[in-house]
C-alpha positions as CSV (number, residue, x, y, z in Angstrom):
1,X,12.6,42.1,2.5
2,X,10.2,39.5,3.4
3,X,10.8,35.6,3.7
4,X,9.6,33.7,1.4
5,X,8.2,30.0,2.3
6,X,8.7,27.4,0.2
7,X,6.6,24.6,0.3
8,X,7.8,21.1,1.4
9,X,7.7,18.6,-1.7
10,X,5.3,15.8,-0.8
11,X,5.6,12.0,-2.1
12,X,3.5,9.4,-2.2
13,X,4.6,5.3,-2.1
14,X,2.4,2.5,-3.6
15,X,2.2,-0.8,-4.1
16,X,0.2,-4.2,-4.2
17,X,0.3,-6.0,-1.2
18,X,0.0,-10.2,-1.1
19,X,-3.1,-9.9,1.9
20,X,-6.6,-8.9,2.2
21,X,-7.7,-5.5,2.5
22,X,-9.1,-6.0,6.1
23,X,-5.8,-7.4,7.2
24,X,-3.7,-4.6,5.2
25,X,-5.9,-2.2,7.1
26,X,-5.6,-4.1,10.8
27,X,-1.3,-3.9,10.3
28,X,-1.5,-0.3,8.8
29,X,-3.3,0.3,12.6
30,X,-1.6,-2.3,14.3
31,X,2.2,-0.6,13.2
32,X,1.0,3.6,13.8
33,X,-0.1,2.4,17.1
34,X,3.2,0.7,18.1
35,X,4.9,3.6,16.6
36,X,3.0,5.7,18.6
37,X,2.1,8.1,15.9
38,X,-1.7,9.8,16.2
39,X,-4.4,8.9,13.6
40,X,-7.8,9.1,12.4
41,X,-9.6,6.3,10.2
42,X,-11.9,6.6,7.5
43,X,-13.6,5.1,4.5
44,X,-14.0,6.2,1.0
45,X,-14.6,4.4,-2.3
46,X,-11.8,4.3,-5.0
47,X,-12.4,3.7,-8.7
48,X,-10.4,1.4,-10.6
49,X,-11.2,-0.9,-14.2
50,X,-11.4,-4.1,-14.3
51,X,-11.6,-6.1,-18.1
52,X,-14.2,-9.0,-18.6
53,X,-13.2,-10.2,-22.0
54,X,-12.5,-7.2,-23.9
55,X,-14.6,-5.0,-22.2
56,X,-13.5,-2.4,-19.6
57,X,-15.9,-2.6,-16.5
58,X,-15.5,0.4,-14.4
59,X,-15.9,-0.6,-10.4
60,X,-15.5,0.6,-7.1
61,X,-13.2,-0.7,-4.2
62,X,-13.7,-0.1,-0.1
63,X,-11.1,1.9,0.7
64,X,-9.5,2.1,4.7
65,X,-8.0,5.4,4.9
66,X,-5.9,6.4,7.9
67,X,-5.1,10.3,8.3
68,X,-1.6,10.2,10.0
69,X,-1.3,13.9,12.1
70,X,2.6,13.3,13.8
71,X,5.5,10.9,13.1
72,X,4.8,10.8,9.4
73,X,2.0,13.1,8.5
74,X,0.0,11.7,5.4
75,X,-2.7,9.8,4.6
76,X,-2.8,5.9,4.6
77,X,-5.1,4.0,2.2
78,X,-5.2,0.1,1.1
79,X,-7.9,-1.5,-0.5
80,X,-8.6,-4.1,-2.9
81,X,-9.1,-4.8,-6.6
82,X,-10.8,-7.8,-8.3
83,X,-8.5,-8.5,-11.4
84,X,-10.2,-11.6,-12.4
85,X,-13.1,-13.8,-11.1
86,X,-12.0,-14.6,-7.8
87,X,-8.5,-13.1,-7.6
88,X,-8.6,-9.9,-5.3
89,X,-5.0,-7.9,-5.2
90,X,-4.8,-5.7,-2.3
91,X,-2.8,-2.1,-2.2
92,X,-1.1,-0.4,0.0
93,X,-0.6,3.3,-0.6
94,X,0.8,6.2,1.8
95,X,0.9,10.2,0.2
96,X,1.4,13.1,1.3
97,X,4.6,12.5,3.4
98,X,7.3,15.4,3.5
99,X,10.2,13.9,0.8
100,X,13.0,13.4,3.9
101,X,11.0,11.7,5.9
102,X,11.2,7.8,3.8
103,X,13.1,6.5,7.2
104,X,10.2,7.3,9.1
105,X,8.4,5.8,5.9
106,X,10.5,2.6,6.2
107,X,10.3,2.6,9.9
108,X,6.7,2.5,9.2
109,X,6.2,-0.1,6.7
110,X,9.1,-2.7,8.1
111,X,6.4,-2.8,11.6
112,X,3.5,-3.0,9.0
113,X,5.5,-6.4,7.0
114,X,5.5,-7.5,11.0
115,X,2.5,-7.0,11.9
116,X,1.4,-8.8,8.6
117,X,3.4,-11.8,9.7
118,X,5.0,-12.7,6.0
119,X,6.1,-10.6,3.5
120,X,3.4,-8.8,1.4
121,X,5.6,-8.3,-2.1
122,X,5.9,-12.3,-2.3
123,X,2.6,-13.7,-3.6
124,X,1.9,-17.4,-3.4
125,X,1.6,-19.5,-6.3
126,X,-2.0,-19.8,-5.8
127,X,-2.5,-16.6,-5.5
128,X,-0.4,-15.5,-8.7
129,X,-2.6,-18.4,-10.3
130,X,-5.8,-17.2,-9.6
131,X,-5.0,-13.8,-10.9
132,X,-2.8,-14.7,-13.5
133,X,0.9,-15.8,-13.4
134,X,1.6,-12.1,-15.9
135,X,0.0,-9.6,-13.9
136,X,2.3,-6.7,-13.3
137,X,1.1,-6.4,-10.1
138,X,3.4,-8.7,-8.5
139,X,6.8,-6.8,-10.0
140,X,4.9,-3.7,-9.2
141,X,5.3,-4.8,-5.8
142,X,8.6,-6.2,-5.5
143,X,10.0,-2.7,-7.3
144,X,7.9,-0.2,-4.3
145,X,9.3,-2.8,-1.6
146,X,12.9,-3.1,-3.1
147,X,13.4,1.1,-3.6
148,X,12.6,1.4,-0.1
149,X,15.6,-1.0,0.7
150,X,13.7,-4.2,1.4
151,X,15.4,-7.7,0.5
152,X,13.0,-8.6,-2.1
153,X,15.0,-11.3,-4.0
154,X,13.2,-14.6,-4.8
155,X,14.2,-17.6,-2.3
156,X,15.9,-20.3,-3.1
């Protein structure tokens, strides 16, 4: 009888991130080469909406892709969104990865938070002001940081 392969399941990880797109990219690189892990970069355009008044503007975002071949084979993306005039919320997304692997995924992202040098689910107030203080963004991020195992609790 012949063996049957099953497929690995794949998952994928998102979430806003409290930086810049170009420094989100620069600690995605920064923590693959400290891990040692081989990659290729390259840039694509995403699509996302964006409302001005009541009107849905469609727009397109730079996106820094990294293509992960060992360690953690996926692919790496962040990029940036401009949720109001002047408020730019980057994300940080990895897909792709085979479903046991979210150590490595962890292992990964706690060198990204120190290559970022703060803590990319806390946003500033004045950067939760610019964008507005009830954008789900910011407990988008603290819920992808704090299923991973991350202390995301508010300071005191």
């Amino acid at each position: 009888m012949p063996t049957v392969k099953i497929p690995q399941a794949r998952r994928s990880w998102a979430s806003p991130v409290s930086l810049r797109a170009v420094e989100s990219a620069g600690a995605v690189r920064a923590a693959l080469e400290e891990l040692g892990w081989p990659f290729e970069r390259a840039k694509t355009t995403r699509f996302y909406s964006k409302f001005a008044l009541v009107i849905m503007l469609p727009k397109g975002a730079h996106v820094f892709q990294f293509h992960v071949k060992e360690g953690l084979p996926c692919l790496i993306e962040t990029w940036e969104t401009e949720v109001s005039p002047g408020a730019l919320i980057a994300h940080l997304k990895v897909e792709g990865f085979p479903a046991e692997e979210e150590g490595e995924l962890k292992r990964f992202l706690s060198l990204y938070v120190k290559a970022v040098g703060r803590e990319p689910w806390r946003f500033t107030r004045r950067e939760r002001g610019r964008a507005g203080y009830l954008l789900p963004e910011f407990s988008r991020a603290r819920k992808a940081w704090g299923a991973l195992g991350f202390d995301v609790r508010p300071r005191r």
